[in-house]
N, C-alpha and C positions, 0 to 999 in steps of 0.2 A: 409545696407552695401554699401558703396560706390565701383561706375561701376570700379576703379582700384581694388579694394579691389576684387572685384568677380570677373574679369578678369585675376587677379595674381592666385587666391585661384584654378578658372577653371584651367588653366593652368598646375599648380603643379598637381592638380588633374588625370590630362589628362598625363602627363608624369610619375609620381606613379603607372597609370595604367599599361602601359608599361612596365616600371622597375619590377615591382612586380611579372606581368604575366610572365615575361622573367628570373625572379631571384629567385621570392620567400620573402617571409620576411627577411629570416637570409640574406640571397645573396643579396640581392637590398641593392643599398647604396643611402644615402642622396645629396653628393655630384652629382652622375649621374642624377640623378632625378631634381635638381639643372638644370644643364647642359640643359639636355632636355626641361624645361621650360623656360630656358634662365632667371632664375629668381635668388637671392640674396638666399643661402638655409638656411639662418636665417631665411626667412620667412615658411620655413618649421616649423621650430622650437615655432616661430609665432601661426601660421595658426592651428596649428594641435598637438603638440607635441611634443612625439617621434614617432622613426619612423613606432611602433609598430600601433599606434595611426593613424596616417595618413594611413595604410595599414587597416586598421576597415574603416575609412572615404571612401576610395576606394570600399573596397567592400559593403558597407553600401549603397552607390550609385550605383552600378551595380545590387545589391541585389532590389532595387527600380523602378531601369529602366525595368529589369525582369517582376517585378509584374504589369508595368505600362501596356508594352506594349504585355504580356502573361493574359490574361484572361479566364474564365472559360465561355464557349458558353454556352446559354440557354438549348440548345437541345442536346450538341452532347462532351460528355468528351472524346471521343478519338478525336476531334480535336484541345482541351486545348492540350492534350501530344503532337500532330502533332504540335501546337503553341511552344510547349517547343523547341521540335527538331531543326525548324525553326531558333528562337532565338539563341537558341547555335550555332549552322552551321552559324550565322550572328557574331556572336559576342562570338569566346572560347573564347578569355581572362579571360572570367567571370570563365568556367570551371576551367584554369588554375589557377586563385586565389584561387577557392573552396580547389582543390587540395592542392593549396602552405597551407594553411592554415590547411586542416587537417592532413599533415605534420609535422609543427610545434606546433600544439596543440594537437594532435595525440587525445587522450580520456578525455583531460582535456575541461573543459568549453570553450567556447570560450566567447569573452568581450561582445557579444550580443545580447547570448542564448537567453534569455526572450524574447525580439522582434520577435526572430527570429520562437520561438515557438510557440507566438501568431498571426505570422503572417500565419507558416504550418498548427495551428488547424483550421481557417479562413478558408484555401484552403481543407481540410479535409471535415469541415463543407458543402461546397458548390460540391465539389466532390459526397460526399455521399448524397446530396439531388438529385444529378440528376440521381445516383443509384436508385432511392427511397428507403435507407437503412439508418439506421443511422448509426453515425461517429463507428466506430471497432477501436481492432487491425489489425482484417484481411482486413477489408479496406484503411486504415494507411497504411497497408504492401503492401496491391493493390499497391496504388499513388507511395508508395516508389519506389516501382519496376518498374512500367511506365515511371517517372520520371528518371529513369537508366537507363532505357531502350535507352530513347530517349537523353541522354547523351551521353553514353559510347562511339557511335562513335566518338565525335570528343575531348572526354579523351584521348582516345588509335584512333590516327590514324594511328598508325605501326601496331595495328592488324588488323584495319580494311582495310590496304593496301595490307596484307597478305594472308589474310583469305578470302577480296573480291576481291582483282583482282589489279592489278596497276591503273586501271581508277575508282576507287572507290570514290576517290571525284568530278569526272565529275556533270556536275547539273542532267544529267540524271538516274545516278546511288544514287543520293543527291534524286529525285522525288523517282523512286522506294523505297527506305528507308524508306522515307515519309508513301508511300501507305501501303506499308510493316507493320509500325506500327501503323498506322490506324485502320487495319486490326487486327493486333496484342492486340491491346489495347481493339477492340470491343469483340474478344474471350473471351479474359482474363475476362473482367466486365462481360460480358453472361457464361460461366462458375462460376464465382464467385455467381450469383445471384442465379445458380442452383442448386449449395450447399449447 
């Protein structure tokens, strides 16, 4: 690909992201997105499709960045969930997409299920080796839930504004959280393993 060609494609990319996180699929328009890249939105049209298309491209790339920079530690799965927390409290947008998306695709397939299931069994797999348990429902249901766990604040930051305090997203009240579900995650796995 030639460096315009990947320098236009980043760009649209990088202003999609925005748009998306801020609108949603139905909401985000092409023209703004446009705008934001300062690029021609033919080349949306181009590059990607429609706009549906470019919003899978978006999150197909955040969905990557996730996996790149979230990993499963040797020794210790409640600090992958602490890694999850991390990421989100650096980067919701990605949360917001998740949302926008199940949204507008509510229970139907979304365009990249299969990946996306090979990519959670993978995480499953390596999850429940460091359980020493093999892959479950009830372990599936663990991860699910951990995973939620360490979401949910910065899905809903008006509950978590409400319910913890006005200074709830200070970095300090952000560490607690952290420690919180560390903590939280080591119960849950040591209970689970007892049953």
């Amino acid at each position: 690909m030639p460096p315009d060609t990947a320098r236009t494609r980043a760009k649209l990319l990088d202003a999609a992201r925005a748009e998306f996180a801020e609108h949603g699929i139905a909401g985000a328009r092409v023209d703004r997105i446009a705008l934001r890249a300062g690029v021609n939105k033919e080349r949306i049209y181009a590059y990607f499709g429609n706009k549906e298309q470019l919003f899978q491209h978006v999150l197909t790339e955040s969905l990557q960045e996730l996996n790149t920079v979230v990993t499963m530690p040797n020794d210790d799965p409640a600090e992958y969930i602490a890694q999850v927390y991390d990421f989100y409290c650096a980067r919701p947008e990605l949360l917001r997409l998740l949302v926008w998306e199940a949204l507008y695709y509510g229970h139907d397939p979304v365009p990249d299920e299969e990946r996306r299931v090979t990519s959670y069994a993978a995480k499953l797999q390596e999850f429940a080796d460091h359980l020493g348990v093999k892959p479950s429902p009830d372990v599936a249901q663990l991860l699910f839930s951990l995973i939620g766990v360490a979401a949910w604040q910065q899905t809903m930051p008006q509950m978590s504004r409400v319910l913890l305090g006005a200074d709830s997203e200070s970095e300090e009240a952000q560490q607690n959280r952290r420690k919180h579900l560390i903590e939280f995650t080591r119960a849950s796995i040591a209970s689970m393993k007892q049953s």
